[in-house]
N, C-alpha and C positions, 0 to 999 in steps of 0.2 A: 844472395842475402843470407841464407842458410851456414854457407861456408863463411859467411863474414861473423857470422853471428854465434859458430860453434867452433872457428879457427880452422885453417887450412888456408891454400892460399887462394885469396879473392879471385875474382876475375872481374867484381865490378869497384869498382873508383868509390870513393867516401863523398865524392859530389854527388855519383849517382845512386848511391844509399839513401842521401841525404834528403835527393829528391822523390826516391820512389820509399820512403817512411811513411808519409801519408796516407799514399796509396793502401800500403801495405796495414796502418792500422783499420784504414778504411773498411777493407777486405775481412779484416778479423772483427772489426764491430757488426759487419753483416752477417758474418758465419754466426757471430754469439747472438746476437737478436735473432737469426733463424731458429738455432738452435732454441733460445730463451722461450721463442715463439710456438715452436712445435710441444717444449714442453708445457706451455701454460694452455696449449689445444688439449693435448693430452690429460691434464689436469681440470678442465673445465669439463672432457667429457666423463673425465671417472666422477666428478661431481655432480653432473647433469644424470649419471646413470643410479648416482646413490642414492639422488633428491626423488629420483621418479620411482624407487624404491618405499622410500620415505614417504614420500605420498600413498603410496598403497599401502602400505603399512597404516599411514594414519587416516585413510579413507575405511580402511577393514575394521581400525581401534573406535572409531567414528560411529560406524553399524553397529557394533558391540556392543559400546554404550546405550544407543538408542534403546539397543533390544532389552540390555538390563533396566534402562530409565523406565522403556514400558513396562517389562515385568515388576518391577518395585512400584513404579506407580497402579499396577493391578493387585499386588499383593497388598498396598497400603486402601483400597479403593475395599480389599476382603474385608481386611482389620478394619475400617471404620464401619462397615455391617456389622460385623459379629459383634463390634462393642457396643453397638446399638442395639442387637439383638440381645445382647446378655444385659444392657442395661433395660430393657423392656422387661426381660424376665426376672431381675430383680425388684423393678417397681410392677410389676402382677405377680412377684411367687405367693403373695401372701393371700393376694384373691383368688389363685387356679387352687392354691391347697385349701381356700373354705369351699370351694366348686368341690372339689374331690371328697372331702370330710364327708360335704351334701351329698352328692352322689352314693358316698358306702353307706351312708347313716339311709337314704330311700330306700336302697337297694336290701338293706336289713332289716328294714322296716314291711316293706315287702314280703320278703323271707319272712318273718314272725308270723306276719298275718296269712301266707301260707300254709305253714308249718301248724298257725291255731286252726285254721278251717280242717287242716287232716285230721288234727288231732281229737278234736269236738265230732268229724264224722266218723273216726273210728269207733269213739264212744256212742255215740247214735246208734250207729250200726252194729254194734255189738248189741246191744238192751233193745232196739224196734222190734224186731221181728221179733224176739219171747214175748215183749211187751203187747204190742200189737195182734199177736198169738191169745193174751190171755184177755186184750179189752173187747177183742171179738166175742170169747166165750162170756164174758161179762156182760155185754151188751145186747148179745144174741139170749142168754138168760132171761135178762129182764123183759126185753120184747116180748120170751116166751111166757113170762109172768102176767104182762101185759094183756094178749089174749086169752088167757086164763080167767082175768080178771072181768074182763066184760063180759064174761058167759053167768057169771057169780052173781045172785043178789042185791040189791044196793044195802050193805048194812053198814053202821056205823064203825066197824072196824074196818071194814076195808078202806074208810078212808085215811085213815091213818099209815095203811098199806101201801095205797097209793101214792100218798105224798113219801113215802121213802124209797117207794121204788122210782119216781120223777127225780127226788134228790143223788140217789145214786145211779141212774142216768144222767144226769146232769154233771156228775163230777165226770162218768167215764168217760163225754162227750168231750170235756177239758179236757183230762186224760192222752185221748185221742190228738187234741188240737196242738197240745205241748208237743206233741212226740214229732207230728206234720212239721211245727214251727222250728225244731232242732234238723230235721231232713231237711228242710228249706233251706236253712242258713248254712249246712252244711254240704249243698250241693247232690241230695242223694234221693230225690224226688222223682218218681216217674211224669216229666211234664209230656202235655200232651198238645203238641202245637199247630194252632190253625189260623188261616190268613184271617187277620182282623184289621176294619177300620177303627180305630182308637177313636172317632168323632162319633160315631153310633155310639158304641162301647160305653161311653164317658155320659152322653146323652142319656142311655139309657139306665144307667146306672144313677142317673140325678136323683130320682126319685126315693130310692134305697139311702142314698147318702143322706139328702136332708133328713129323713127321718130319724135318722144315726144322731145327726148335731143337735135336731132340738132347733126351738124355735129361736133362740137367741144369734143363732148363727145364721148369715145367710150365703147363698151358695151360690156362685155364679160360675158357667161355663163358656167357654172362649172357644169354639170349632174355627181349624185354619180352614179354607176350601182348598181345593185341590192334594188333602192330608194322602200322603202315599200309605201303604200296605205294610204292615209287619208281622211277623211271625212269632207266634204265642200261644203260652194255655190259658185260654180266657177266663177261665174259674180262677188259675193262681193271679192273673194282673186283676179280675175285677176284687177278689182277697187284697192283693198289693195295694187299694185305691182304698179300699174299705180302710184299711191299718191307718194309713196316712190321714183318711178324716177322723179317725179316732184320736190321733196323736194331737191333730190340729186342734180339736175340741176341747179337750183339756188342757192346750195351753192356752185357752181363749174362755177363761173363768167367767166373763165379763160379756159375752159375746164378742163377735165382730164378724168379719167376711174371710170366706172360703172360696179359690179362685182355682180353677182345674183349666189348663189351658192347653191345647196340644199345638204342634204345629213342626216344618221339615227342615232339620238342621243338618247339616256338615262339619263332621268332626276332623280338625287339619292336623298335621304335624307338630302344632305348634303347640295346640289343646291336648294332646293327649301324651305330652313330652313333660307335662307338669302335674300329670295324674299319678299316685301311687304305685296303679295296678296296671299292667297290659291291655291294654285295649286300641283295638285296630283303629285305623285310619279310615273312613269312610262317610257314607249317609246313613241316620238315622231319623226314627220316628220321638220324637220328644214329647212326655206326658209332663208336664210341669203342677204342681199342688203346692199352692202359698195360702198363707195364712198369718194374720194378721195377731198374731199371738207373742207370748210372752219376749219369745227368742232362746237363743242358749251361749253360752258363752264359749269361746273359743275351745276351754279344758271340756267340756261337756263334746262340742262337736264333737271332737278328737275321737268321743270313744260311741259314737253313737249310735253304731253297727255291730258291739261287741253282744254277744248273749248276754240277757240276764243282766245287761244294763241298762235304769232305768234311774229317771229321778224323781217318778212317784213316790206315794209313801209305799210303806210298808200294804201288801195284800192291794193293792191298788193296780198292780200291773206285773206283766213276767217279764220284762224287758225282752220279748225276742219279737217283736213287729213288726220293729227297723230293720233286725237281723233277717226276719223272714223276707223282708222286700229283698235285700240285699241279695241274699243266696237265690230267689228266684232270680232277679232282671239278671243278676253273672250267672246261672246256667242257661240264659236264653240266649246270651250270647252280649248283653247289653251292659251297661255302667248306668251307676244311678248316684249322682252328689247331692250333698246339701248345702244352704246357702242361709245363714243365721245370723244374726248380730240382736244383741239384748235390748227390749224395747221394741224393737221395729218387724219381729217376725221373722217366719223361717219359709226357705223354698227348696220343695224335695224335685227334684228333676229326674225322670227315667226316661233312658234312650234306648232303645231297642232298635237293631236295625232292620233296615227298611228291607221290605222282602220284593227284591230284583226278579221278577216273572211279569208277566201278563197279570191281571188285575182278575184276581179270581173274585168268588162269592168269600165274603166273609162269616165267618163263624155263626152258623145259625143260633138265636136268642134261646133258651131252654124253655122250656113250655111247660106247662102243670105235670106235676109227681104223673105216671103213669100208674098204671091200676094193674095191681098182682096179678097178674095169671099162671095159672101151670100148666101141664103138660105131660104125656103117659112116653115119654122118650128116657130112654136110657143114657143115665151120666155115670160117670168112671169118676170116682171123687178119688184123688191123692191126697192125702195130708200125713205126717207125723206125728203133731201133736194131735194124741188121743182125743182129748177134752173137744178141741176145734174139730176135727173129722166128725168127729159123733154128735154135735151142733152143725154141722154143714147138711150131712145124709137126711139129718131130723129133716131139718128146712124143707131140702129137695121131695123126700117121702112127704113131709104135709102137702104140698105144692101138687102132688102126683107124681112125681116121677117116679122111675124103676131106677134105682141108685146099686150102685156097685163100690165097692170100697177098696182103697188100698194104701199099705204105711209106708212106701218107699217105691221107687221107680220099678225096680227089678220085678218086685210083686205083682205091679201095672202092667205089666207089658204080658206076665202068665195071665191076668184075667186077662187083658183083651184077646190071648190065643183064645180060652177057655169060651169065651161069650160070644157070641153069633152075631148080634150084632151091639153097639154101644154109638150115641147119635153124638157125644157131648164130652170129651176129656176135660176134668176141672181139677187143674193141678196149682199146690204150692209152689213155689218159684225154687226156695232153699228145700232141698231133701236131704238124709241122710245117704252114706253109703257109694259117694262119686257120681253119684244121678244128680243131676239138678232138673227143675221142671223143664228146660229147654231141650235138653238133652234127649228126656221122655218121651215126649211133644214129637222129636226126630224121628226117634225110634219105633211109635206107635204109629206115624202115619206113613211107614215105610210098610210097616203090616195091612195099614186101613186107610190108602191115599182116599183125601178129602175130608177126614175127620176133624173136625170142629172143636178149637182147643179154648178155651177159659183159664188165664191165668190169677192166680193172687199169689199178695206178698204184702211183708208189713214193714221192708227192706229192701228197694229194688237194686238189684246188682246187674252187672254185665250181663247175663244172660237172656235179657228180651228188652236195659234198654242202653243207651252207647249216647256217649256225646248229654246223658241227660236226659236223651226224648226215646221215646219207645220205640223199637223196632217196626217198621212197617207191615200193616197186618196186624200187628196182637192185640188183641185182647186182655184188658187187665180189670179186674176190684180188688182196690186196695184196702186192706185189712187195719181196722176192725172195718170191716164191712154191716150192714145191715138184712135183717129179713126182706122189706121190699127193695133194697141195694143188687140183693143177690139175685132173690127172686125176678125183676128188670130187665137185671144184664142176663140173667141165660132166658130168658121167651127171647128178647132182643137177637142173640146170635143164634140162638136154633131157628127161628124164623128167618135170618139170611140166608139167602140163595146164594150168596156168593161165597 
């Protein structure tokens, strides 16, 4: 068929073309359908290999999205916090900034009222001690005037003598109490503190108070039982209680009722986070004084711890009462508020805290003045000012003693080489010359262990007492001191054996 079909000479017949043509396309429609066949195999598998490609491709693009969908939807999940948050902080900026105003204006207020306690005890503390230096020799004068007096005749002039020597003790005696009152409020008192039940205390004080108000007033007192222990100078709080019904009374023109209540509170975080001043967290013993008087207005509260503020008249009062309570209960360690509104009366509150020991003996009650006695024992008297030294020696020599004298530390310490024996060191607290009485005190019983020290001061400083309360052991008369004051305190320590 081949030679038929590209010329040369046949060998097959045009019948037998004719016949085997079918055949022959037969054959070539099989070969091209194999062929057609293998290629559409071939073409199905490079598309089956691209598709399964293609799917992992878009299985892989699939996870991708997913993981952006999460992250976009955790990023969108941020942003509606934060716009929440920043919209909270613009509907509260305007209350955290009067929160915060509040906070610096307390916080400065604070500070002020700091800054005035230093300031007022600097001034104390400079003027006491000369002060107290010279209401001694004043007072200690007159006294000596005093027995002078009674040796004397009764004649008609001396009484005119007498009433001015009563009038000017009586001023020195303010004098003295002014000067206490500004050390009080100033934090610079030697307290002297001992366990007290406030329900005795208050009881036995009843009778002192009512006599204070006068009949118009009547008094009642409120004992909690089981009242726990506090630690205190029982002459400053039964002072502190006196002040209070005095205030009370005079805003009670009219009479009315005077209400002293104690009883055991706990101070939380929450109480002492809205107080002005620092004060711890704990238990205390609470002395409460209401009084059914005038009241004070809010501008009054405000200032009604300050010195020298009062709203009496004129000559009617010194305004430091309030002040004195105040600087005692804060150097005891206590807080004391007031609570007043106009018309309805006022309530002083003092918390003192409760004293954490074993339930010791409280504060024995003080007993009648003791009876002068002296004594042929040898005292070592220190002082600088002249005037006072040579009013102290008098005293001791009428008294009997063998007195020994000296103006400064350094001096003291040559007499005690010099003297054989000395029973009684009585030293100033402030001395000239780098000595202080503490110092002396060191130094002499290093020469004469177990010598028996007697301090005074009209100033107490660091040196015998710390934290406000007297060192353990000392001995103090505080100046201006008295003849039988003095006289008292030393039979009292030369008679201890201990």
């Amino acid at each position: 068929m081949v030679a038929a079909l590209i010329g040369g000479a046949p060998r097959v017949t045009a019948l037998e073309l004719a016949q085997a043509l079918p055949l022959v396309f037969a054959l070539l429609r099989s070969e091209t359908e194999a062929l057609a066949a293998a290629g559409l195999t071939q073409a199905a598998q490079s598309a089956t290999a691209r598709a399964t490609v293609l799917a992992a491709a878009l299985d892989q693009a699939r996870g991708q999205v997913g993981a952006h969908a999460a992250a976009l939807q955790g990023a969108l999940a941020e942003s509606a916090r934060l716009n929440a948050e920043l919209r909270t902080l613009n509907e509260t900026l305007e209350m955290r900034v009067a929160e915060e105003v509040a906070e610096r204006a307390k916080a400065e207020d604070a500070l002020r009222q700091a800054q005035k306690l230093e300031a007022i005890g600097q001034l104390t503390g400079g003027v006491a001690h000369d002060f107290n230096n010279l209401l001694t020799v004043i007072m200690g004068g007159l006294e000596t005037i005093s027995r002078q007096l009674e040796t004397l005749p009764d004649l008609p002039a001396l009484a005119r003598v007498r009433r001015s020597r009563d009038m000017a003790f009586q001023a020195s005696q303010r004098a003295a109490t002014l000067t206490a009152r500004l050390l009080a409020f100033s934090r610079r008192q030697a307290l002297d503190p001992k366990p007290i039940d406030a329900n005795r205390l208050t009881t036995g004080l009843a009778d002192i108070l009512q006599r204070t108000l006068g009949e118009q007033v009547r008094l009642e007192t409120v004992a909690t039982p089981g009242l726990w222990m506090t630690l205190a100078d029982p002459a400053e709080l039964e002072s502190a209680l006196v002040n209070l019904a005095v205030n009370a009374r005079d805003a009670m023109l009219d009479g009315g009722r005077l209400t002293i209540e104690t009883s055991n509170v706990y101070l939380d975080e929450a109480y002492v986070a809205a107080v002005p001043e620092p004060v711890p967290v704990g238990q205390y013993v609470m002395i409460a004084v209401t009084d059914t008087g005038c009241g004070m207005a809010p501008e009054t509260l405000a200032q009604v711890f300050e010195p020298f503020f009062t709203t009496k008249p004129a000559g009617k009062g010194t305004g430091l009462g309030l002040s004195q309570v105040y600087g005692f209960v804060r150097q005891s360690g206590g807080y004391v508020r007031v609570y007043s509104e106009v018309g309805e009366g006022t309530t002083v509150k003092i918390y003192l805290p409760r004293l954490l020991a074993d339930r010791p003996e409280a504060a024995a009650e003080p007993g009648p003045a003791e009876a002068v006695d002296g004594g042929h024992e040898t005292i070592l008297v220190v002082e600088d000012h002249e005037d006072l030294r040579a009013y102290s020696t008098a005293v001791l020599r009428d008294l009997g003693y063998h007195v020994l004298e000296a103006q400064n530390g350094r001096a003291a310490l040559e007499a005690l080489q010099m003297s054989r024996h000395v029973d009684l060191l009585f030293t100033d607290v402030v001395l000239p010359d780098g000595m202080d009485g503490r110092r002396l005190a060191d130094e002499a019983r290093k020469q004469r262990p177990g010598l028996k020290v007697l301090y005074t001061t009209g100033y107490t400083r660091n040196a015998i007492v710390h934290n406000g309360r007297l060192d353990p052991g000392v001995q103090l008369v505080s100046k201006p001191f008295t003849y039988q004051g003095l006289a008292s305190k030393v039979r009292r320590i030369l008679d201890d054996a201990v």
